[in-house]
C-alpha positions in Angstrom: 4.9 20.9 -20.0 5.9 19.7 -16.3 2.6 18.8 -14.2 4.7 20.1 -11.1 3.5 23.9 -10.7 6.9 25.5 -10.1 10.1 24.2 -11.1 10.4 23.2 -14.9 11.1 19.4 -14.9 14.2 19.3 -16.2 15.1 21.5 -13.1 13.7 18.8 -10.7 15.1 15.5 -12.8 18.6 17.4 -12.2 18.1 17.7 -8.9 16.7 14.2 -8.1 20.1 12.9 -9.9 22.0 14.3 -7.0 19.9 12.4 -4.5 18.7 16.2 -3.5 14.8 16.6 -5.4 13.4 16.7 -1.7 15.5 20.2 -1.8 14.1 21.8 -4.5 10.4 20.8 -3.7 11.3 22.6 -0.3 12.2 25.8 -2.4 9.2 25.9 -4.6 6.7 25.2 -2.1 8.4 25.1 2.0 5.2 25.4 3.7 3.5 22.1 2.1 3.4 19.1 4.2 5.5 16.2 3.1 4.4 13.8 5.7 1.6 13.2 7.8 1.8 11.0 11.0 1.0 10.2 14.9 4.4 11.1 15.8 4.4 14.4 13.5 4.2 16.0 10.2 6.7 17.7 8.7 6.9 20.1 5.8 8.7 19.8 2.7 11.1 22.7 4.2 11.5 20.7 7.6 12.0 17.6 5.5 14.8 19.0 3.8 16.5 21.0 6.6 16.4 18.3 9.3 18.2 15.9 6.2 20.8 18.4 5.3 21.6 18.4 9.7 21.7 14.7 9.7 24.2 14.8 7.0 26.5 17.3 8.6 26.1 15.3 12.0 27.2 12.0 10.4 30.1 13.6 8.1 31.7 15.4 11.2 31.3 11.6 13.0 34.1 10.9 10.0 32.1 9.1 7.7 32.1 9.7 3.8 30.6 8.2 0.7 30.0 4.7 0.7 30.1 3.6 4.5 27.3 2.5 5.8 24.5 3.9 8.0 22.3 1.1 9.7 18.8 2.5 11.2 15.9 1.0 13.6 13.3 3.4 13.6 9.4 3.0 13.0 6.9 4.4 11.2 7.8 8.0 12.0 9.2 11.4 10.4 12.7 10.7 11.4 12.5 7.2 9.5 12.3 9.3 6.1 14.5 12.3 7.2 17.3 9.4 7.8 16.4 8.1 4.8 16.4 11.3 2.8 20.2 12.3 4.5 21.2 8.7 3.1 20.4 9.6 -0.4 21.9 13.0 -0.8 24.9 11.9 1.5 26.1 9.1 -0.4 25.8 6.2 2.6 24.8 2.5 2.1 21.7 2.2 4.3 20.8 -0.8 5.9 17.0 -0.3 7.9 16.6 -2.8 10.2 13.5 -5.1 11.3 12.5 -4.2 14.9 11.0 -7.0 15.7 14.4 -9.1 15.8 15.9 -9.5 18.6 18.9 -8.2 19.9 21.9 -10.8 18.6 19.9 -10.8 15.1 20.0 -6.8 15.4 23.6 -7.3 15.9 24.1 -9.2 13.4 22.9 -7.3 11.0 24.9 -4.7 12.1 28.4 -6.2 12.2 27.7 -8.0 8.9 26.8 -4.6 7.3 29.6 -3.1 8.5 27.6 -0.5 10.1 29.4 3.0 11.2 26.3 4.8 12.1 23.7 3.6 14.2 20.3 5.5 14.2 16.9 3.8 16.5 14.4 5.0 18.8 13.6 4.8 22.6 10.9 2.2 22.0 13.3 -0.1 20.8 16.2 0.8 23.1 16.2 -2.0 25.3 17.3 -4.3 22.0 19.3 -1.8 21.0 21.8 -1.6 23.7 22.3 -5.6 24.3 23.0 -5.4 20.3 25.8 -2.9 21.4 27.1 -5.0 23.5 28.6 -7.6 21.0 29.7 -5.4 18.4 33.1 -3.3 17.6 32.7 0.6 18.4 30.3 2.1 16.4 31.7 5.9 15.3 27.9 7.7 16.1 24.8 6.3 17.9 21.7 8.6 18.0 18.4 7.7 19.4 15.5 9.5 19.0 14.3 9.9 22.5 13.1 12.3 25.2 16.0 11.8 27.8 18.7 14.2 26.8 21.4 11.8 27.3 20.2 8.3 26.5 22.5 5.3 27.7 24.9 4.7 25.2 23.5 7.2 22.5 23.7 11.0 22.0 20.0 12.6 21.6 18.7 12.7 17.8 17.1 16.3 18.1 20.1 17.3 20.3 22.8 16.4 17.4 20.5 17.6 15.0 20.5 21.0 16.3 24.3 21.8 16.5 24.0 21.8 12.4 23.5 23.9 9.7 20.1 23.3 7.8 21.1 24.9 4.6 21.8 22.6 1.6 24.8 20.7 0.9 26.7 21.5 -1.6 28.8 18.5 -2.4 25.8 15.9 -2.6 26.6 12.6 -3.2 24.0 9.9 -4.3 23.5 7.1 -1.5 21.7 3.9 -1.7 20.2 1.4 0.8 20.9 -2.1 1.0 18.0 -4.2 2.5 18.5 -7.9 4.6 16.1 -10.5 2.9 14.1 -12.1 5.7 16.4 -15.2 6.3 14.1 -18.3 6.0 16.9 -20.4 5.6 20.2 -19.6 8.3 21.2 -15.7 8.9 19.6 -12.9 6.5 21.9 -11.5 3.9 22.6 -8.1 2.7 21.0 -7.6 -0.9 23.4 -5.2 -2.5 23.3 -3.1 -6.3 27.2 -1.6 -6.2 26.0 0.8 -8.8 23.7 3.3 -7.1 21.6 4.6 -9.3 19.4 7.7 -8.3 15.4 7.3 -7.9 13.8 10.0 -10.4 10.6 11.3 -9.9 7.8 8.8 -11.0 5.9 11.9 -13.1 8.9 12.8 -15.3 8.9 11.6 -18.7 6.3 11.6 -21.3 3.7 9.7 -19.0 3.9 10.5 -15.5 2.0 8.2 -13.4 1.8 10.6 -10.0 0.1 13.4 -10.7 1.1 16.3 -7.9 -2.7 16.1 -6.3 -1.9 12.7 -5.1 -1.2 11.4 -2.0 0.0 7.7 -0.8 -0.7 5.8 2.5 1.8 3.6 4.2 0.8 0.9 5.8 3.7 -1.6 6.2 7.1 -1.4 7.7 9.0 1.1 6.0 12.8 -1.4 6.6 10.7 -3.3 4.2 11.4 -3.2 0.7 8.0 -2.9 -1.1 6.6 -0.1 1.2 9.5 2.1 1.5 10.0 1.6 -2.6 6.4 3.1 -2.3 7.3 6.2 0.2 10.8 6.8 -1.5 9.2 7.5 -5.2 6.4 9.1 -4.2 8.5 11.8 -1.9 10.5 12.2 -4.4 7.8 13.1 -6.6 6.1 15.6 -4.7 3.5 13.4 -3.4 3.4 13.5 0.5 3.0 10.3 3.0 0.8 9.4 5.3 2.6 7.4 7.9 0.7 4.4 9.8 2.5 3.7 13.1 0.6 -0.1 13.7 -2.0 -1.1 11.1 -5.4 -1.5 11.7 -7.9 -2.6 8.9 -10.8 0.0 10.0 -8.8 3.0 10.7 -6.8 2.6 7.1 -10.7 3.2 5.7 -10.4 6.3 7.4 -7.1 7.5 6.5 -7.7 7.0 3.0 -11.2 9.2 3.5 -9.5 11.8 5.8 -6.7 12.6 3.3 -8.2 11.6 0.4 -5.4 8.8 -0.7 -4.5 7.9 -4.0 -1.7 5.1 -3.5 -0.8 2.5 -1.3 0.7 -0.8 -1.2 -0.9 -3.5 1.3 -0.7 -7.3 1.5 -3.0 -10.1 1.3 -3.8 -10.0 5.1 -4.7 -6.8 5.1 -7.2 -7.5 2.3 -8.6 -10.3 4.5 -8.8 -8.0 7.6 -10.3 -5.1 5.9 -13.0 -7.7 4.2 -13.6 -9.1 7.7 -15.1 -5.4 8.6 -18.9 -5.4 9.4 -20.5 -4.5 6.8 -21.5 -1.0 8.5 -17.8 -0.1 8.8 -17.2 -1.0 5.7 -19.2 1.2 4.0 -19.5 3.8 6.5 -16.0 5.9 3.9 -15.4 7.2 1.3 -13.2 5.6 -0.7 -13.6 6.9 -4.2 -10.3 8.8 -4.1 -8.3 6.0 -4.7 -6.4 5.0 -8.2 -4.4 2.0 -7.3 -3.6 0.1 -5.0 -0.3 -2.0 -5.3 0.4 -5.6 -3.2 2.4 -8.5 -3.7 5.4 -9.6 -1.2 2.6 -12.7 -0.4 0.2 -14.6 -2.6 -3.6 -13.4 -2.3 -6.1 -16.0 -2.8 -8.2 -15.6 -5.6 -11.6 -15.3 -3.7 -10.3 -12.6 -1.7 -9.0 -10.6 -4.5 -12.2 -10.8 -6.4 -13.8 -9.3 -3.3 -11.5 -6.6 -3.3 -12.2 -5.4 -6.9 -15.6 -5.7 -6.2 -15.3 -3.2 -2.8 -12.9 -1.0 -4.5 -12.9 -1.4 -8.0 -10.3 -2.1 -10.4 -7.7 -0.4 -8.8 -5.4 -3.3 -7.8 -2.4 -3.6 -9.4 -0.4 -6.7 -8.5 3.5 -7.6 -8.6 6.2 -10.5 -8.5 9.5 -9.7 -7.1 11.9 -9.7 -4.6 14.6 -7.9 -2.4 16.7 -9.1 -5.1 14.8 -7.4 -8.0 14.3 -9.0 -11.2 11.1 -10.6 -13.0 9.2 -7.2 -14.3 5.7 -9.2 -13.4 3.2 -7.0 -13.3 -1.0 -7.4 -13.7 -3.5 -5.3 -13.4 -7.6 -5.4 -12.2 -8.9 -6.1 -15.8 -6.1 -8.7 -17.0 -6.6 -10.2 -13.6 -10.0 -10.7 -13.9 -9.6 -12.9 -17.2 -6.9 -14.6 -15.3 -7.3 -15.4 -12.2 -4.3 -16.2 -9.5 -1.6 -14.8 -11.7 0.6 -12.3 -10.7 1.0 -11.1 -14.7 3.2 -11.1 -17.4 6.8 -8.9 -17.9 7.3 -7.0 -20.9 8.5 -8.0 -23.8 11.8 -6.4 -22.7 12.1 -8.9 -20.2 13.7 -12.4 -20.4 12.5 -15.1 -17.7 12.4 -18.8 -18.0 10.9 -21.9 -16.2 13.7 -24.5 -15.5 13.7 -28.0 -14.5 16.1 -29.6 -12.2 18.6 -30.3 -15.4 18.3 -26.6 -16.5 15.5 -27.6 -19.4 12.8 -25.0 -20.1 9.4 -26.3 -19.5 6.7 -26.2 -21.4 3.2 -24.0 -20.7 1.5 -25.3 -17.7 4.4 -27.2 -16.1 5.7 -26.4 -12.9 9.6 -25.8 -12.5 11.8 -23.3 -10.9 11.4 -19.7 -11.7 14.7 -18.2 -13.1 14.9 -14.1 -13.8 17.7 -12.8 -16.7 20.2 -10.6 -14.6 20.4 -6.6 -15.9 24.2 -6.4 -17.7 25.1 -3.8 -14.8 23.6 -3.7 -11.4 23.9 -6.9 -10.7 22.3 -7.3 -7.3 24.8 -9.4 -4.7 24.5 -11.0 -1.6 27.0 -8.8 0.6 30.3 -10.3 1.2 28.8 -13.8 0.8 30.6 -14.5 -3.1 29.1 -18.3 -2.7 25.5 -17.8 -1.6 25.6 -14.8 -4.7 26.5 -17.3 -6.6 24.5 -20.4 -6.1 21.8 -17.9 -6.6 22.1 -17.5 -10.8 22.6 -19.9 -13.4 24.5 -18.1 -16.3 23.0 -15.0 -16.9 19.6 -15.7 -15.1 19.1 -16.2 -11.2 16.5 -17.6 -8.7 15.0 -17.2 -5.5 13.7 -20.5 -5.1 10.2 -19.7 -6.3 8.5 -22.3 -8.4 5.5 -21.9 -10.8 4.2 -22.2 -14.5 3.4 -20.3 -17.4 -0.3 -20.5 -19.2 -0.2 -20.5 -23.0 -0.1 -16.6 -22.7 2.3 -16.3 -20.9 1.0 -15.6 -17.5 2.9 -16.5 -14.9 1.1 -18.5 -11.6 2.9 -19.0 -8.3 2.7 -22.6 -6.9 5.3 -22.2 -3.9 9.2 -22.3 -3.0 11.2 -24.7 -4.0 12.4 -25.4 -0.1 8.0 -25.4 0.8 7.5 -28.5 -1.8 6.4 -31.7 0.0 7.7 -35.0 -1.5 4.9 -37.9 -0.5 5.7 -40.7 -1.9 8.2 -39.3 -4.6 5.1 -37.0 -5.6 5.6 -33.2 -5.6 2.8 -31.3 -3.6 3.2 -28.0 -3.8 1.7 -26.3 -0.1 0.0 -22.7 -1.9 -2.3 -25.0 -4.0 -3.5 -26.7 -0.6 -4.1 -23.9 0.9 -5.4 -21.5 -1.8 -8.7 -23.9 -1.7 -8.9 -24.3 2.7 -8.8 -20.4 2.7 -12.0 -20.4 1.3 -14.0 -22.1 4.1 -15.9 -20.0 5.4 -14.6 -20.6 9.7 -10.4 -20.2 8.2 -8.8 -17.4 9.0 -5.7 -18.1 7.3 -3.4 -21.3 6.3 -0.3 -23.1 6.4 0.2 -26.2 4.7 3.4 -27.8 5.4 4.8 -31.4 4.9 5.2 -33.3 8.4 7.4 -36.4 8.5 6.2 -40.3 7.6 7.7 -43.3 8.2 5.9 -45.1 4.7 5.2 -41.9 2.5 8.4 -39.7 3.5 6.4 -36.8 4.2 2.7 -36.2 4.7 0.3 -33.2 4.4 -0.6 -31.4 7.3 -2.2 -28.1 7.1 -2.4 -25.9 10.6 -5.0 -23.3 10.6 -6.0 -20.2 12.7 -9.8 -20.0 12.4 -11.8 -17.1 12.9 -12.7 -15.3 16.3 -14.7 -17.3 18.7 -14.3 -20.3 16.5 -13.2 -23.2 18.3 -11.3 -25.9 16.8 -12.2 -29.9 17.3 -12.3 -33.0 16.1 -15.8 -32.7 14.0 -14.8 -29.4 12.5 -11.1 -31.1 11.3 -12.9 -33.3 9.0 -15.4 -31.2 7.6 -12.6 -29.2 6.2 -10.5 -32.2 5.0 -13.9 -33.4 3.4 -13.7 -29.2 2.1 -10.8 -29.8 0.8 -11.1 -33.3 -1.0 -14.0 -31.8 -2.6 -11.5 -29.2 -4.5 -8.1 -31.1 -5.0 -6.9 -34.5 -5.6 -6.9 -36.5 -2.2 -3.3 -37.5 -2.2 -3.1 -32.9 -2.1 -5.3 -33.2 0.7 -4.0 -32.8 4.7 -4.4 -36.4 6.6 -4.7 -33.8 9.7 -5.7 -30.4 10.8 -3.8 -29.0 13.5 -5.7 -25.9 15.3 -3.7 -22.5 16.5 -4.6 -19.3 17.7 -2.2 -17.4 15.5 0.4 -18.5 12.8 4.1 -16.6 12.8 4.2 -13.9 9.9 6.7 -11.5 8.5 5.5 -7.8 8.9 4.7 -7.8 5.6 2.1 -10.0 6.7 3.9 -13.1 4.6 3.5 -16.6 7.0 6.9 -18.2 7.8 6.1 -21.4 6.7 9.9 -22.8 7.7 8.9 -21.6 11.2 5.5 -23.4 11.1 7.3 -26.5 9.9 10.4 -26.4 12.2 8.5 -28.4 14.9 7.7 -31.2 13.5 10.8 -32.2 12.8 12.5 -31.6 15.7 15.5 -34.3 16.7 15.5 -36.1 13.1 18.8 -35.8 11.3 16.9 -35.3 8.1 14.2 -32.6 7.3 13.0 -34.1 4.0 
């Protein structure tokens, strides 16, 4: 028996297939809101309708199946309504960060062969220099309050001159996501076969029930949250959009509309912890069932500290844009092993190589390598060699280095680009500052190696303390004495450099190559 009320199951797998469930939850129950946010909500009906216009508008622009739709938007309805059209309209979607600047927008755009371009007025000032340098685009909408803006015909306007019944020659669309580009330009991470998302509760062990409702607190262009908003729309659980996140008012979202799901980072665990006390247990959170983060590592302290606040309700994963690895771990096998990020199933086939390709044995470090599905192969779009100088055989890498423990757990240790080679000695950076992020004045941590002229590279670890904390001399060696009374002293940083905030990803990740970048400005070498 289906747990959705209406439609029998089968009725709503069917329609999911065709990238259209979002139009059958609209006729079962039209009045029910889909999504919740500042800018709007928006029933399943309106959901539905506005996706079937955008679909129209874009075919009568001339495109078909298969070209590709390139977006800007925040965290707002029309984000999901684009997305939505993509997948019943059978276009390659490419969101795009909008925190980049204009000739990275346009990048992105050219080298994803964009024929669509969809953004916002808060980001139109980016959005027309990225015009500027790129071929004739065949439709540019902006969702904006001037009726005509510059360069752009008006969303709602377009919108309007549509039909909002169903299509009735749907054809499944995907999206193809840039990974974030810490080494040169970002590249498109493309699956040619599209395969449709099916609702998470179909099967013989759903894992949404309909009652549920999920929180969004990232950027939706990246892949973990929208992941998170895609299945659970599609499974009849609304959204509850977060334009900006802030650590108090996420507490009261989750009481307000009684949230099941959501999928947060490591700093936001940090910020929320950093509550007063009072805030923190002024809400309810007892609705909540799981709580899913990965995309950065979360120090071990902190997580404990989450469990404890909310309970075992965080489930943790390892992967990537790319897809791959199947590591997942939850509260309880967390708790007996602490800092992993879990085990695959038995399904799954991943190895720890060293340089000459040799597995390694439990508890040494090498190179993380994933086995490769026999169809879907993810590639990086229209770059054959960077595709493949990412797999070796049948198994590929991103760069990630760790070890397995004699069960099989996996634990992170860094990237293979973020080791530091003192002295023809390995150091691997996430082990430096896994330890510093537990005194008590850190805020957060970068460890990076700087150059030197006897070792080849030193440790230096550059940390943002806590408000009204001042950095100084004094307080730079009590944390190097911190941190030799935790790790072996040639681990530990020779010096602390001070900042008032480190450069993240909006998935909260620090840039570590962007942290590093300075000192070694002017050398010919960077290792």
């Amino acid at each position: 028996m289906s747990i959705y009320p209406f439609s029998t199951e089968e009725t709503v797998v069917s329609a999911a297939r065709k990238g259209m469930s979002v139009a059958q939850f609209a006729i079962d129950t039209p009045d029910r809101v889909a999504i919740y946010s500042s800018w709007g909500n928006r029933s399943w009906h309106q959901l539905n309708s506005r996706a079937n216009q955008l679909v129209r508008a874009i075919r009568v622009a001339g495109l078909g199946d298969g070209d590709s739709l390139a977006m800007m938007i925040g965290n707002r309805p029309e984000y999901l309504e684009v997305f939505m059209a993509a997948l019943r309209g059978g276009f390659r979607l490419t969101p795009i960060n909008w925190h980049l600047n204009a000739d990275e927008v346009a990048y992105i755009l050219e080298d994803c062969d964009a024929r669509c371009f969809i953004t916002e007025d808060r980001f139109a000032d980016t959005a027309k220099m990225a015009m500027t340098s790129i071929p004739d685009l065949d439709i540019c909408l902006m969702v904006s309050d001037k009726e005509q803006p510059e360069l752009f015909q008006n969303y709602e306007r377009i919108l309007d001159l549509q039909d909002e019944s169903d299509i009735t020659d749907p054809e499944v669309g995907g999206h193809m996501l840039y990974t974030s580009g810490t080494t040169g330009r970002p590249k498109g991470v493309w699956h040619e076969n599209r395969t449709p998302m099916l609702p998470r509760w179909s099967g013989p062990d759903p894992s949404i029930p309909l009652e549920d409702i999920c929180l969004l607190t990232g950027p939706a262009y990246h892949a973990a949250p929208l992941v998170s908003i895609a299945h659970s729309l599609i499974s009849a659980v609304p959204v509850v959009m977060m334009d900006g996140w802030d650590a108090e008012q996420t507490l009261a979202l989750i009481e307000e509309h009684k949230i099941t799901h959501s999928h947060m980072v490591a700093t936001m665990f940090h910020r929320m912890l950093q509550l007063p006390e009072e805030a923190r247990r002024k809400y309810d959170l007892s609705s909540v069932k799981n709580i899913t983060h990965g995309a950065a590592p979360c120090p071990v302290h902190v997580k404990q500290a989450m469990i404890e606040w909310f309970g075992p309700v965080l489930n943790e994963y390892y992967a990537a844009t790319e897809g791959g690895g199947g590591f997942t771990v939850n509260s309880h096998d967390w708790l007996k092993k602490p800092g992993t990020v879990g085990k695959p199933p038995e399904t799954f086939d991943n190895k720890i190589l060293d340089d000459d390709g040799n597995e390694v044995a439990p508890g040494e470090i090498g190179t993380i390598y994933m086995k490769a599905p026999e169809t879907g192969r993810f590639a990086y779009y229209k770059d054959s060699e960077k595709t493949r100088s990412s797999y070796r055989g049948n198994y590929f890498t991103l760069g990630d280095m760790g070890y397995f423990d004699e069960d099989g757990y996996l634990f992170l240790t860094g990237r293979t680009a973020e080791v530091i080679i003192s002295g023809g000695v390995n150091i691997y950076p996430q082990e430096v500052d896994s330890q510093i992020m537990q005194h008590e004045l850190v805020q957060d941590v970068c460890t990076v190696g700087v150059p030197n002229e006897e070792w080849g590279e030193e440790v230096r670890t550059v940390i943002q303390l806590k408000e009204e904390v001042t950095g100084s001399n004094q307080l730079s060696e009590e944390i190097i004495t911190f941190a030799r009374a935790r790790l072996p002293h040639y681990m530990c940083p020779r010096k602390i450099d001070f900042v008032d905030d480190l450069p993240r990803l909006p998935t909260g990740k620090i840039q570590r190559r962007i942290v590093r970048d300075p000192y070694w400005e002017g050398r010919d070498k960077l290792i």
